[in-house]
C-alpha positions as CSV (number, residue, x, y, z in Angstrom):
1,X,57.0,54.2,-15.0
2,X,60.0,52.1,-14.5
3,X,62.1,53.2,-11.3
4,X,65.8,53.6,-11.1
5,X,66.3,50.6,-8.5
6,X,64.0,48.7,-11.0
7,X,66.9,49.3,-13.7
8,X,69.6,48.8,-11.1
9,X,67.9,45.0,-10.2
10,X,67.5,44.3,-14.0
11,X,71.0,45.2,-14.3
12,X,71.6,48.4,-15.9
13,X,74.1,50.1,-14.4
14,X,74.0,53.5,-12.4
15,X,76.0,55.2,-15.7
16,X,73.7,53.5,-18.4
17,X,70.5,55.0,-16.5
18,X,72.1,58.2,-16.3
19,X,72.9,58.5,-19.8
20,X,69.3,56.8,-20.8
21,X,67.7,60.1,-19.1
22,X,70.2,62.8,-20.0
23,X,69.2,61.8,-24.0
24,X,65.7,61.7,-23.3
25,X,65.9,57.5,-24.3
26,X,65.3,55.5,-20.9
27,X,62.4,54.1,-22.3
28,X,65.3,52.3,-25.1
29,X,66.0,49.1,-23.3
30,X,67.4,46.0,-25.0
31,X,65.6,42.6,-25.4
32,X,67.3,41.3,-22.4
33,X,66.5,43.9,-20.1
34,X,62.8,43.0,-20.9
35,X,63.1,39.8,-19.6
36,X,65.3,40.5,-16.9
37,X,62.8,43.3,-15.7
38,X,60.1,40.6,-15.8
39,X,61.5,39.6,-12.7
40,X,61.1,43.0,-10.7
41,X,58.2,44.8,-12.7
42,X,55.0,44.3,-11.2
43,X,52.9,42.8,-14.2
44,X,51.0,46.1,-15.0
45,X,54.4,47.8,-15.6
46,X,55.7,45.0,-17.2
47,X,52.7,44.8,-19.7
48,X,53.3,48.7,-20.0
49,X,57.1,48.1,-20.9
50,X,56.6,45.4,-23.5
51,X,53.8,47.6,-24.9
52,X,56.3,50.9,-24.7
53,X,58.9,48.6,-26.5
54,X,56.6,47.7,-29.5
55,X,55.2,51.6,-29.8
56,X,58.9,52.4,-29.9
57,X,59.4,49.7,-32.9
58,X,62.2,48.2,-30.4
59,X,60.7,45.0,-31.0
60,X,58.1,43.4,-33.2
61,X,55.3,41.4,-32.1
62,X,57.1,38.3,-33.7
63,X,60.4,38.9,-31.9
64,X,58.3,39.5,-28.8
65,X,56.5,36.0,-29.0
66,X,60.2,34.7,-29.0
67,X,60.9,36.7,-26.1
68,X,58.3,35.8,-23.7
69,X,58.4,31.6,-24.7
70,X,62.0,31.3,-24.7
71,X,62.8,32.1,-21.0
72,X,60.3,29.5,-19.1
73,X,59.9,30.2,-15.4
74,X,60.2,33.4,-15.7
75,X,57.5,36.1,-15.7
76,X,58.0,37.1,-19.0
77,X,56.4,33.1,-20.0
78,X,52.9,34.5,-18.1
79,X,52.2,37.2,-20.6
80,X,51.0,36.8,-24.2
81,X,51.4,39.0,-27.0
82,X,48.5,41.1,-27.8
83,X,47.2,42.3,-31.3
84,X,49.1,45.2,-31.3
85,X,50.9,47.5,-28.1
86,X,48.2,49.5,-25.9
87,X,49.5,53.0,-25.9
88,X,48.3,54.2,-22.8
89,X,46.4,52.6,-19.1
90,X,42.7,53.5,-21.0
91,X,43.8,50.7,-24.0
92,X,45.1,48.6,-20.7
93,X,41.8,48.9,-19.0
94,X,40.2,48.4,-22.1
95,X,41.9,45.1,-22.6
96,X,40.9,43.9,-19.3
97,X,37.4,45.5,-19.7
98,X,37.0,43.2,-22.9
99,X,38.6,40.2,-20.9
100,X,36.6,40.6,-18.2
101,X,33.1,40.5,-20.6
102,X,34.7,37.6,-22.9
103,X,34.7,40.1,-25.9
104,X,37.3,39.9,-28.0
105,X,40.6,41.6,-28.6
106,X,40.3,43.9,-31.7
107,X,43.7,44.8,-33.4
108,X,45.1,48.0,-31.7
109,X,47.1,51.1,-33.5
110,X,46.3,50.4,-36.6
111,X,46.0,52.6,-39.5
112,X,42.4,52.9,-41.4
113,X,42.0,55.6,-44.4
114,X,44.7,57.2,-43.4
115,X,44.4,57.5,-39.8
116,X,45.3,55.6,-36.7
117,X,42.9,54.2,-35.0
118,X,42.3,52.7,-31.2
119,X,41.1,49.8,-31.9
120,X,39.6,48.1,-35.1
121,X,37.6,45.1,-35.6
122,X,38.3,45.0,-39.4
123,X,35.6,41.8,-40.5
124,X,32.8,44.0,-38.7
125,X,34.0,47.5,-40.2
126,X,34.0,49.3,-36.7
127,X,36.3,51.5,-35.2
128,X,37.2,51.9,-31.2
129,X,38.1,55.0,-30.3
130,X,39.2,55.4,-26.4
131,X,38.6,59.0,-25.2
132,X,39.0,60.5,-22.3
133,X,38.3,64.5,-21.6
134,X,42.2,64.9,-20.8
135,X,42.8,65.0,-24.8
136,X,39.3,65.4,-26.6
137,X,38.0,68.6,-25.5
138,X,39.7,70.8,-27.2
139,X,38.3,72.6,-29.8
140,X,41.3,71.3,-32.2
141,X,40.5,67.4,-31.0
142,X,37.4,67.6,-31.1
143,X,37.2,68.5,-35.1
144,X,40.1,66.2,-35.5
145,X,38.0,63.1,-34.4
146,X,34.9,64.4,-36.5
147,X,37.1,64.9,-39.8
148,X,38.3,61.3,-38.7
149,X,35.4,59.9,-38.3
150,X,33.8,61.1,-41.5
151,X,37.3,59.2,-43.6
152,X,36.6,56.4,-41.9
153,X,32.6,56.3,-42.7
154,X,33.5,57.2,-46.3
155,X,36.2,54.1,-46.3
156,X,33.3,51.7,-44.9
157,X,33.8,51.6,-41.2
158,X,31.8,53.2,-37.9
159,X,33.2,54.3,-35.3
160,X,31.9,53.5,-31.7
161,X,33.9,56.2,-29.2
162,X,34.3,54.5,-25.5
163,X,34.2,57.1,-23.2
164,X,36.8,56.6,-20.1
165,X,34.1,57.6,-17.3
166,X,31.9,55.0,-19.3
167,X,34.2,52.5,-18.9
168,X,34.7,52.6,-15.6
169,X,30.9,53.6,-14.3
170,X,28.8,51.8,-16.8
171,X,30.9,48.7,-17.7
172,X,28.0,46.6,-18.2
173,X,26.2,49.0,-20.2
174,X,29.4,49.3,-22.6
175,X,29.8,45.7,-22.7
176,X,26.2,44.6,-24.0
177,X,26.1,47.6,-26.2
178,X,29.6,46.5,-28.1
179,X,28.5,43.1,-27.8
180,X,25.2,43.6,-29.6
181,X,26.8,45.8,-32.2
182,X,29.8,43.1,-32.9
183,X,27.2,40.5,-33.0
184,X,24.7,43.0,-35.6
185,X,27.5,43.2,-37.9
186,X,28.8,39.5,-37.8
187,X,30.8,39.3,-40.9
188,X,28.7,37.3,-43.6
189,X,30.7,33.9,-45.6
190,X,30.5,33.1,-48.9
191,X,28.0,29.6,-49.4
């Protein structure tokens, strides 16, 4: 989360911030303010802002590539666009996860059969879906991600479901397994 005195250095005013919160909008920052906050964000909560603008359809990826070449020197030119905003820290340490093990990025929030998805690699029909146990134990998630699941078979894809305590104590593991499944369903080219 972005602090007050993080707004007050990328030059919002005391007044701007206070009207931001009372209307539930202090999230709603212009383009400039993104760069500007480049210089006082660490780059976690920088990544976490741009990503927060693009969720919020403040910016589109293509006015976000303009963004963060246009101002060189700054910390905004050390970031690169991803395909598509992470919506929460699990897609964040996902991204780095798949950094880390030189897999690569899938397209992120995107809708599939009517349903949007984690992640998608769409040439290998497969499906990422990031769960942790905060929001998929219930008894209404968890037949929410079955019916899901079952579209997306029906439309052609698989899901693999990444399991946050996974990610975090059998990295490895994940890594060769999604790399082994990527590479078993290489997309095939016309001769």
């Amino acid at each position: 989360m972005v602090t007050q005195s993080q707004l007050i250095a990328a030059g919002l005013d005391r007044d701007a911030i206070a009207y931001r919160r009372k209307v539930g909008r202090l999230h709603l920052l212009h383009r400039g303010t993104l760069v500007d906050l480049a210089d006082v964000l660490t780059p976690k909560q920088l990544t976490r802002a741009l990503n927060e603008a693009q969720v919020q359809r403040l910016i589109t990826p293509a006015e976000l590539t303009t963004l963060l070449t246009r101002y060189p020197g700054r910390r905004t030119a050390q970031l690169t666009p991803e395909q598509g905003a992470t919506r929460s820290t699990l897609e964040d340490r996902f991204t780095r996860f798949l950094e880390h093990h030189r897999l690569p990025l899938p397209e992120r929030n995107q809708h599939i059969a009517g349903h949007e998805v984690d992640a998608v690699y769409r040439a290998h029909h497969l499906v990422l879906e990031l769960d942790s146990r905060q929001f998929h134990t219930t008894p209404r998630a968890f037949e929410r991600d079955r019916e899901r699941d079952a579209d997306l078979l029906n439309a052609g894809f698989s899901t693999l479901r990444i399991t946050d305590h996974r990610l975090k104590h059998q990295p490895t593991k994940e890594a060769r397994r999604l790399k082994t499944i990527l590479s078993s369903r290489e997309p095939s080219w016309p001769s």
